[in-house]
N, C-alpha and C positions, 0 to 999 in steps of 0.2 A: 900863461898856461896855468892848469889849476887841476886838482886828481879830487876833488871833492864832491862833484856831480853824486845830486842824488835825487829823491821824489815821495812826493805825501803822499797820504795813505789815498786822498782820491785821486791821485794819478794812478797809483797805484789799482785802482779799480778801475779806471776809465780805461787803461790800458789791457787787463782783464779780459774787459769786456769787448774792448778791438778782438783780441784774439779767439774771441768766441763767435766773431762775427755778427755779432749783436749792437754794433755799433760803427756808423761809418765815420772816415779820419774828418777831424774838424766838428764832430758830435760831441755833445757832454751828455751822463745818464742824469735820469730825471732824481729826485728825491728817494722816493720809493725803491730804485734801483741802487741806490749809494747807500741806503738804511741797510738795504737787504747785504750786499757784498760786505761793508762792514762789519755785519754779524760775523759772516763765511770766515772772511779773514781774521777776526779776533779768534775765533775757535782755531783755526790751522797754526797760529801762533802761538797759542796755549800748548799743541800737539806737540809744536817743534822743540817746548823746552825739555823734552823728553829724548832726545833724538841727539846724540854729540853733547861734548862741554860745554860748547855755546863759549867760547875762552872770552870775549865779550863782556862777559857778564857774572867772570869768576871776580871775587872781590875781595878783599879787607875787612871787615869788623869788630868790634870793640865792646866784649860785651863786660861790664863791671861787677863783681862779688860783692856779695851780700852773706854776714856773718849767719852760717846754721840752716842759708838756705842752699838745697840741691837741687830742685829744679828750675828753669829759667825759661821762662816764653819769648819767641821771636817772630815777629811779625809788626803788620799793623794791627791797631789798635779798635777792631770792630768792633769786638762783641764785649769790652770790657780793657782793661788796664795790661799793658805788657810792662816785661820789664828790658826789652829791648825794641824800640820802635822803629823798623825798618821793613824791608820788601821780606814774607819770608823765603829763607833759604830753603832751595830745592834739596840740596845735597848738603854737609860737610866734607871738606875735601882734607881739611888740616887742621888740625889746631897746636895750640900751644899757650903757656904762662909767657906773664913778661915782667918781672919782679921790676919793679917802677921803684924801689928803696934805695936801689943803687946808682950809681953813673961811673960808666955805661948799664943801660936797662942789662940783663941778664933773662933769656927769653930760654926755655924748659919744654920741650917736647911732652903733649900728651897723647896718651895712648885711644886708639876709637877701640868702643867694643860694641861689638855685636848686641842684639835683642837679649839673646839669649847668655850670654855672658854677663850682662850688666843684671837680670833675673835671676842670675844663680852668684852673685856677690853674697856676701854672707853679711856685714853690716854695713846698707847704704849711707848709713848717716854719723860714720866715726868721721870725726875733724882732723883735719888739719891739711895738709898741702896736698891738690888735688896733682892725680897723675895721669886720670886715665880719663874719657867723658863717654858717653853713649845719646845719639841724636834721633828723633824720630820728629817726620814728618805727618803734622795733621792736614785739617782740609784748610785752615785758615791763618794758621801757623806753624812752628816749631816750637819742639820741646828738648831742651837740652840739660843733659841730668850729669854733674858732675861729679868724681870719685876720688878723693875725700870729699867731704861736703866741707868748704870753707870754716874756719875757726877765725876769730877777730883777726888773729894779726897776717892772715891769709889774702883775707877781704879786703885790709888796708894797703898791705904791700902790694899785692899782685892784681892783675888782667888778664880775662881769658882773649886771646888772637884768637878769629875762627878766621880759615881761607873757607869760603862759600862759592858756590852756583846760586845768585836770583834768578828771579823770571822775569821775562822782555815786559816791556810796558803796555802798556792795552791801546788801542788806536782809536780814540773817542771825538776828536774833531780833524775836518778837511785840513787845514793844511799842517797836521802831527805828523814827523817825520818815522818812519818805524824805526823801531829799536835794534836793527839790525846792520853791520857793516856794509856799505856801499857795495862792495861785490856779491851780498842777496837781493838786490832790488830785482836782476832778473828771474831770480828763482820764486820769491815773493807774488810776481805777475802772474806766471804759468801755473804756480801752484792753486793761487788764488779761479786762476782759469777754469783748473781743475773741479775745482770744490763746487763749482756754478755749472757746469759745464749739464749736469743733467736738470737741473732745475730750468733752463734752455732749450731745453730739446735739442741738444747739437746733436747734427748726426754720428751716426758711429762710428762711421771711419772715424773724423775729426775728434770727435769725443777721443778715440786711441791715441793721437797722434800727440792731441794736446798731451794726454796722460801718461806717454811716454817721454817727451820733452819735460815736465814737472818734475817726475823720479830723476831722470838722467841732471839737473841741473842741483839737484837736491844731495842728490847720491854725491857728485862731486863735490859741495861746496861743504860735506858732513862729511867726506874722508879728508880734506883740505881743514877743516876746523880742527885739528890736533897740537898737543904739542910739540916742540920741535925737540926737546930734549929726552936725553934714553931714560929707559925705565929697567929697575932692577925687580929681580925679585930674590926673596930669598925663603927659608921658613917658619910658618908661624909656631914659635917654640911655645905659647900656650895651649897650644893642640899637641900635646904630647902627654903623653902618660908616664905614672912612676917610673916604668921600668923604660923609658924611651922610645918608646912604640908611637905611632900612631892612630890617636883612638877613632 
């Protein structure tokens, strides 16, 4: 016995395309039809890193200090030199220091700020032991700006930990497995259904039917993608004013 079962990105369209009735069982689509769905499906995948934590695909990262500098690019390396070379992160979820001088490491919570928070710092670029960071997402990368701006012996000692959200993998050859848990393969089909469904001309009843089985398996597998652990909350005491108000 084996719980592994799973299916390529053209299964994953020939399947699709069953469900649109565009294809009888024991049929393969032609070239044309497999270029075409591949687009559909790399778009609806792109969509979906938007949609839930995707917990998959929350990660680890290591990014390294550099004496005087504050800002720090994360990504691939397109359009020129990063200083971290990886998928970029959609989101920052966490971060933190990990003083590497000692044994055991000794790891330091930093604080996330806002756009607007990190703009109304008063000297971005005073050194020494950073505490707080501020992350923003371009089209091609990450830019993550840290508070203090590292000082040598900052740079030496320490490590920034980011916990991260990347983005699923792009689906570029037949037999690429999608970057998705075994329990999305059915929602991947229907959705996929979906997205074809008028390029097709599926009637409209069918058109509904599919389109409601899509959501309905979607809906479940993005309320099912959570944590399993509580969440607290409490209040953000730098949104207070002198006199203890909230401003």
């Amino acid at each position: 016995m084996s719980s592994t079962f799973t299916i390529t990105r053209d299964q994953v369209i020939q399947l699709a395309l069953r469900k649109l009735g565009v294809l009888d069982l024991g049929e393969t689509p032609d070239t044309v039809s497999i270029t075409n769905a591949s687009f559909s499906l790399n778009l609806f995948i792109k969509q979906m890193a938007t949609q839930g934590l995707k917990l998959w695909k929350i990660n680890n990262i290591v990014l390294p200090l550099v004496t005087n500098q504050t800002k720090y690019t994360i990504g691939p390396p397109i359009d020129g030199p990063v200083d971290l070379d990886t998928d970029k992160p959609l989101k920052v979820i966490q971060a933190w220091l990990r003083n590497t001088s000692v044994t055991p490491n000794i790891d330091i919570p930093l604080m996330a700020l806002s756009q607007q928070e990190y703009n109304t710092l008063g000297s971005k670029f005073s050194t020494g032991v950073a505490n707080s960071y501020y992350y923003q997402v371009r089209n091609k990368i990450g830019e993550l700006y840290v508070y203090l701006t590292p000082d040598s012996g900052t740079a030496e000692d320490y490590e920034v930990y980011l916990t991260v959200q990347q983005p699923m993998d792009d689906l570029n050859k037949a037999q690429e497995i999608p970057d998705f848990p075994n329990e999305w393969m059915n929602t991947l089909v229907w959705n996929l259904a979906d997205q074809l469904a008028i390029e097709y001309s599926v009637p409209a009843n069918h058109r509904q039917e599919i389109a409601q089985r899509a959501k309905m398996y979607r809906d479940e597998l993005t309320d099912w993608d959570v944590e399993v652990t509580s969440t607290y909350f409490q209040p953000n005491m730098r949104m207070l004013n002198t006199y203890g108000n909230v401003s």
